[in-house]
Structures are given as C-alpha cells and as structure tokens.
C-alpha positions in Angstrom: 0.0 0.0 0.0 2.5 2.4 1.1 4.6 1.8 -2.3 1.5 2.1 -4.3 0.5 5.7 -2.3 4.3 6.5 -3.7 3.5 5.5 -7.3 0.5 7.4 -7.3 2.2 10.7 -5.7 5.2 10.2 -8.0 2.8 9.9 -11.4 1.1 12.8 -10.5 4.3 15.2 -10.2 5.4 13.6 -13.5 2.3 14.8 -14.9 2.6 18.2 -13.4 5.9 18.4 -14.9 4.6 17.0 -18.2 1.7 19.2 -18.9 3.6 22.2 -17.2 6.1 21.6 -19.4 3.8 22.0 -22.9 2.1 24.7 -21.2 5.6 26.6 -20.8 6.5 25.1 -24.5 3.2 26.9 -25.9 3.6 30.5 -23.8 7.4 30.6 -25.3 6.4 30.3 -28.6 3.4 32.6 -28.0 6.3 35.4 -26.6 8.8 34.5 -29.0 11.2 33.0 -26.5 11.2 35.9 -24.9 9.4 35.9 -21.5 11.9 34.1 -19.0 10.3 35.8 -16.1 7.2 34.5 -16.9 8.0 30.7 -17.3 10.3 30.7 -14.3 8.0 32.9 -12.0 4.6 32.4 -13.1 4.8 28.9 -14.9 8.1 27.2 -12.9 6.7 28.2 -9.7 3.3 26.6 -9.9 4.3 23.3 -11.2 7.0 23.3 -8.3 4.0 24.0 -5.6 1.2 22.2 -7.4 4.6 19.1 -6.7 4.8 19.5 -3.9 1.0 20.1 -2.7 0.7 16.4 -4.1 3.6 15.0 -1.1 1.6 17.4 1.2 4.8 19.8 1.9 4.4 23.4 2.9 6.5 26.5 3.0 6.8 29.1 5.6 9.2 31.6 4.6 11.5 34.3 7.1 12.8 37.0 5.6 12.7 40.9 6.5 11.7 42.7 3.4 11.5 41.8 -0.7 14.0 39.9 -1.7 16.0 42.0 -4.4 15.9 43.3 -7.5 19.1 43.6 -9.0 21.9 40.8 -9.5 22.9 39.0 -6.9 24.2 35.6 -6.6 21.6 33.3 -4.4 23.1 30.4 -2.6 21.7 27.6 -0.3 22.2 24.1 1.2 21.8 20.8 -0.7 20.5 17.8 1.7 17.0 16.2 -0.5 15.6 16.3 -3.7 12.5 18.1 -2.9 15.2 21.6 -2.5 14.6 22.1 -6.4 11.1 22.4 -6.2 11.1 24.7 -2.7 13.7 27.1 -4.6 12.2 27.2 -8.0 9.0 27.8 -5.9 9.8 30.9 -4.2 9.8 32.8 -7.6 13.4 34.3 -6.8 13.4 37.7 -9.2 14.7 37.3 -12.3 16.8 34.7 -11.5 18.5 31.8 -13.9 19.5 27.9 -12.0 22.6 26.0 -12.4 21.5 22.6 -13.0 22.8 18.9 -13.0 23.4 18.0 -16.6 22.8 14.4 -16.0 18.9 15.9 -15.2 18.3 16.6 -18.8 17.6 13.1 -19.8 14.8 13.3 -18.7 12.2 15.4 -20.9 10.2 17.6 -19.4 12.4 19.0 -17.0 15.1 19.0 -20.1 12.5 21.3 -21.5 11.7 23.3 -18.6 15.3 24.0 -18.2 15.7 25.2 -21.9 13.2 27.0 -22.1 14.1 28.8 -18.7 17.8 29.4 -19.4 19.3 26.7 -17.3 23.0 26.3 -16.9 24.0 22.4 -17.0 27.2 21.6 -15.1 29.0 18.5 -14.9 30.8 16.5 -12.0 34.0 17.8 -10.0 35.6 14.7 -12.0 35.7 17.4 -14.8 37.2 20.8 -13.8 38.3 22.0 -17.1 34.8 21.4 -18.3 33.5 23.4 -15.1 35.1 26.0 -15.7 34.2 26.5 -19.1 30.9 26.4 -17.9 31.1 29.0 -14.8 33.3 31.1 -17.4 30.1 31.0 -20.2 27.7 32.1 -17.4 29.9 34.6 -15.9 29.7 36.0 -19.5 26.1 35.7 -19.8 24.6 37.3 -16.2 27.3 40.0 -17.0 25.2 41.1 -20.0 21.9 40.3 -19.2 22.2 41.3 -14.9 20.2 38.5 -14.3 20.6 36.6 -10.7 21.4 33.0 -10.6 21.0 30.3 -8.2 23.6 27.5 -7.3 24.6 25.2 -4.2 27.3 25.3 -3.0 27.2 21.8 -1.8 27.4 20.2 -5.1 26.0 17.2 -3.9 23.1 16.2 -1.4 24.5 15.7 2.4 22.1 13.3 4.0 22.9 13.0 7.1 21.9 16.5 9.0 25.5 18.5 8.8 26.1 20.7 6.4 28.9 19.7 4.1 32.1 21.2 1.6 31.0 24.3 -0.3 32.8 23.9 -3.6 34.3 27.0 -4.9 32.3 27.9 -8.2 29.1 29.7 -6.2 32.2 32.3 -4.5 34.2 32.3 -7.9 31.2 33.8 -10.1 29.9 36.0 -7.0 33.2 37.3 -7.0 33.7 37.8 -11.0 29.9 39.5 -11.2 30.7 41.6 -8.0 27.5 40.5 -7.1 26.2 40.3 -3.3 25.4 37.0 -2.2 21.8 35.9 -0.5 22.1 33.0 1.9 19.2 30.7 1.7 19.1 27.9 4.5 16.3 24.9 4.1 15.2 23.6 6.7 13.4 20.0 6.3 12.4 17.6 9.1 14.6 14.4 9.3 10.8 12.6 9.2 9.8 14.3 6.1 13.0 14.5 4.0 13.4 11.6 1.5 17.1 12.4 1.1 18.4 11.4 -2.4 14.4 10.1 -3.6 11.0 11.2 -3.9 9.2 9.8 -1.0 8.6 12.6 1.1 6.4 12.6 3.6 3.8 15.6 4.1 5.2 18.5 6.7 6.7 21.9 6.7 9.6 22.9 5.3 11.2 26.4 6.9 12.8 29.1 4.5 15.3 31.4 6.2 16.8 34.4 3.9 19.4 35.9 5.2 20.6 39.3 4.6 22.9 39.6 1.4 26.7 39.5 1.6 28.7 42.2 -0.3 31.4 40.8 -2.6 32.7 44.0 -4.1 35.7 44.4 -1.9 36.5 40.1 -2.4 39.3 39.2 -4.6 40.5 36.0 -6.2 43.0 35.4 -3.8 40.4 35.0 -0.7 38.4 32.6 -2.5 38.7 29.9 -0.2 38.6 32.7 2.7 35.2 34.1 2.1 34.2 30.6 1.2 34.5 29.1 4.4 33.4 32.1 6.2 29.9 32.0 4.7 30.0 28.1 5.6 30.4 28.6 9.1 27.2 30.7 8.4 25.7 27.8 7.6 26.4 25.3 9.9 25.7 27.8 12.6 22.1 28.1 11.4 22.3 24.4 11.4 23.0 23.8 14.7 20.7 26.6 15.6 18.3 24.1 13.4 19.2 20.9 15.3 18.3 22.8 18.9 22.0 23.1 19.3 22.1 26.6 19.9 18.8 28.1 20.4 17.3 30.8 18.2 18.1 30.8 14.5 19.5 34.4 13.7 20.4 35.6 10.2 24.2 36.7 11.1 26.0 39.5 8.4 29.2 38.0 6.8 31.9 39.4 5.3 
C-alpha cells in the first residue's frame, strides 16, 4: 500500500511536470522566446507548488523585506531532492539555476530548463569542463544582470551537517561583483526523503538571510570568504538541530 501511495504521488508530479512543461512550450512560442520571467516565476513556480501540494509539503518563509531586484548571486544548502522544487517555488526575481546536466535526460524538466535558461554543469571529475561552464555564465549574467542560483554543496548531504562548499558559487559571485543571498532549508529528518522522492507531508522552513557584499572580495580569498559564509551555515544548522537556540540571520563578510 505504502509503495503504491508512492506510485500514485510520483505519477502525479510527473504529470505536473509533463503538462507544465507544454504549457511553458506553448507560452514561449506565443512570446517569441522571450518571457523568461514569466516561465520561471509564473509557470516554474506553480508546477514546483502544485509538486509539492501532491507530497503534502508546505512553506513558511522568514525574511525581512523583498527579496532584491538587481543581481545577486543566491546560494543555499543541498540535503534532499525536494530543494529544487522549494527554490524554483519561491519565484526568486529574475533569477537563472545552475542545474545537474545528468537531469536533462529526462524530458520535461530537459524542456523546462531550456526553455528557462538553465546552466547544465557537470561533475568535479571534470574541472576544465567546469570551468568553461562557470566562465560562459559569468559572460552571460554579465550582459543580461540577471541573478542566478547554485549550491554550493554540489552534492546532497544526507545525514543533517552541512557539508564542503565547492568554490564555483564564491568564484562567479566574486567575477559578477554580485552580493550573495544565503538561503538555508530547513526539512524535518521525518519528512525529508534524502536522495528520492518519497517525502512525507510536513513543513519545510525558509530562512533568507541578509545579502553579503562581494565588491571588496578578490580571487586570492576565494577559499577565505568561502569558508566564512560556511560557518554561516552550519551555525544556522546547529541553531536548526536545537544546538544553539534561536536561528539568527548573522552578516558576513
């Protein structure tokens, strides 16, 4: 029963993501290719909460304020597979995702991230590859000043700590001079399938923190600034885990 209540909640997002996906199709060609803000904000956003409506997860979101308007470089923490559709369903302004390639395989989300200007990267097994990819984007956000997301944690850490932050997110902030916006999710152990699908209804907790100012970072303090905004992160965590009381959304850098 319980596998079959899976089958049934995973069909229906795969719908979701299949009809959303001609829907988006059909407005592009309507607008020319032209309306990015409209499939990512209007069209992205309510196949990501109509998904996860159908596991029965909710969002509460903290955060002083509108989130802003111009460029800036939005990071957050990687533990389950339901992060893609909490992030693409906060309608973050204006703002472009970097992607796992190996996700385009399959077609409607292959689509959807064509159609709303995804960047595909590949595995730290490849770094000359990365680059080229950070270096293409760097190019691209610098001419149209559009946002971007990316985690730092390139991969999903299961098991409630928060885990390596790989260089690229503090590499492009720095090249864009863009300020960087924390994002820390916050999912219940008995909610959180991890690396599947099964989650389990519940809320999930948004925290925005206040954005960090790259203009004065350099090159050289790459790995500096990079582990200062970690410790940002695994303080919230522990703040998260009851460790240290109160969560509070601490300025760095």
């Amino acid at each position: 029963m319980i596998r079959l209540v899976f089958a049934i909640k995973f069909g229906a997002v795969m719908l979701i993501l299949c009809i959303g996906s001609i829907v988006m199709l059909g407005t592009a060609i309507i607008t020319r290719f032209h309306a990015r803000r409209l499939y990512r904000e209007t069209i992205l956003a309510t196949i990501s909460t109509l998904s996860l409506r159908v596991f029965g997860i909710k969002m509460t979101v903290n955060h002083d304020g509108p989130l802003p308007q111009g460029q800036v470089v939005y990071i957050a923490n990687h533990s389950s597979t339901i992060d893609i559709f909490v992030l693409t369903a906060l309608r973050l302004p204006n703002a472009r995702f970097f992607l796992r390639g190996g996700l385009r395989k399959i077609l409607p989300i292959g689509l959807i991230g064509y159609l709303v200007g995804n960047f595909w990267t590949v595995s730290q097994e490849y770094p000359e590859r990365r680059r080229q990819i950070f270096a293409r984007a760097a190019r691209i956000l610098r001419q149209t000043g559009e946002s971007v997301f990316l985690s730092p944690e390139g991969q999903r850490v299961t098991d409630g700590h928060i885990g390596h932050f790989n260089k690229g997110a503090f590499h492009l902030a720095t090249d864009l001079k863009a300020p960087i916006v924390p994002i820390f999710i916050s999912i219940p152990a008995e909610i959180d399938p991890g690396r599947g699908f099964d989650a389990e209804p519940g809320l999930v907790e948004i925290l925005i923190g206040e954005p960090i100012e790259t203009r004065n970072w350099s090159l050289d303090e790459l790995s500096t600034n990079r582990e200062a905004v970690r410790r940002l992160y695994v303080g919230w965590n522990a703040a998260r885990l009851g460790r240290d009381g109160d969560l509070v959304l601490s300025r760095v850098g």
